[in-house]
C-alpha positions in Angstrom: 139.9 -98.1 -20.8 141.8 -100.8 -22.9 143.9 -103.1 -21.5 146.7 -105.7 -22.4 147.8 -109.0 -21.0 151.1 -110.9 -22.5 150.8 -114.7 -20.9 153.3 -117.2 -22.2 153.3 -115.3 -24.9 149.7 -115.1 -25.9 148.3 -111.6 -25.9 144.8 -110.2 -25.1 142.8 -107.1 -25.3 139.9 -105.8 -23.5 138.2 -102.5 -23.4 136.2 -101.9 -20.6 133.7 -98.6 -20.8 132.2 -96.6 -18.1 129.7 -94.1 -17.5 130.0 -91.5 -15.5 129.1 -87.8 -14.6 132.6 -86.0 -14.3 132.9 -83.4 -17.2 136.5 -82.3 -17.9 139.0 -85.3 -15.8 142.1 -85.9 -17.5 142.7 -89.6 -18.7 144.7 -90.0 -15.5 142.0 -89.1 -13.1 139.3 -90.9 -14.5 142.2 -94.1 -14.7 142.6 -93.9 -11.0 138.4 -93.7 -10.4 138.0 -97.2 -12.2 141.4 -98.6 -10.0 139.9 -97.8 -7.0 136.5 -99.0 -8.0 138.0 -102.5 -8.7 140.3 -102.4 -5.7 137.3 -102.3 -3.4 135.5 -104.5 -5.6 139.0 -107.2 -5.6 138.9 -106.9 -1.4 135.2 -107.2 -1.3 135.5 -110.9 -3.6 138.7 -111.8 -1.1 137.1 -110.9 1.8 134.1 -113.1 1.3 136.2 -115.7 -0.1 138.4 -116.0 3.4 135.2 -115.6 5.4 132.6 -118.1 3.4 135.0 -120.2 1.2 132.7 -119.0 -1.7 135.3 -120.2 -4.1 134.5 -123.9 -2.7 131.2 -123.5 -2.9 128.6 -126.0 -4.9 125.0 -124.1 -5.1 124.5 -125.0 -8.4 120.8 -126.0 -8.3 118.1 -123.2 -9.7 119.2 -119.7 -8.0 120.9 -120.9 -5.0 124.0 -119.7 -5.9 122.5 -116.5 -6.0 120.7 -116.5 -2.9 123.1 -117.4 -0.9 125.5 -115.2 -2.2 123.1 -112.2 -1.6 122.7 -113.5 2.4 126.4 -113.7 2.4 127.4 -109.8 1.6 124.6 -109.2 3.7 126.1 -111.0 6.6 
């Protein structure tokens, strides 16, 4: 998937690849199995973000920023 972003005027391109199984999708179908892959990923980040504040978090120190994180989606 490629993708393009115009901000004040600056543009960007990404390509983002997948793997997958399905033999045979049109470009469409396989377009709507990535949004909906992100959109659960995007309510996943905001709902932790509400809940924990993980955006005001400071575990910078070895792998607490991990840990913590990986106790969080647990909880």
């Amino acid at each position: 998937m490629e993708t393009v972003r115009t901000v004040n005027g600056s543009t960007s391109c990404e390509r983002h690849y997948y793997i997958s199984d399905l033999v045979g999708q049109s470009a469409q179908t396989m377009l709507r199995y990535a949004r909906s892959h992100w959109g659960i990923e995007n309510k996943l980040h905001w709902s932790l973000d509400m809940t924990f504040r993980e955006d005001t978090l400071r575990n910078r120190i070895g792998h607490s920023a991990e840990n913590f994180s990986r106790i969080r989606r647990l909880a």
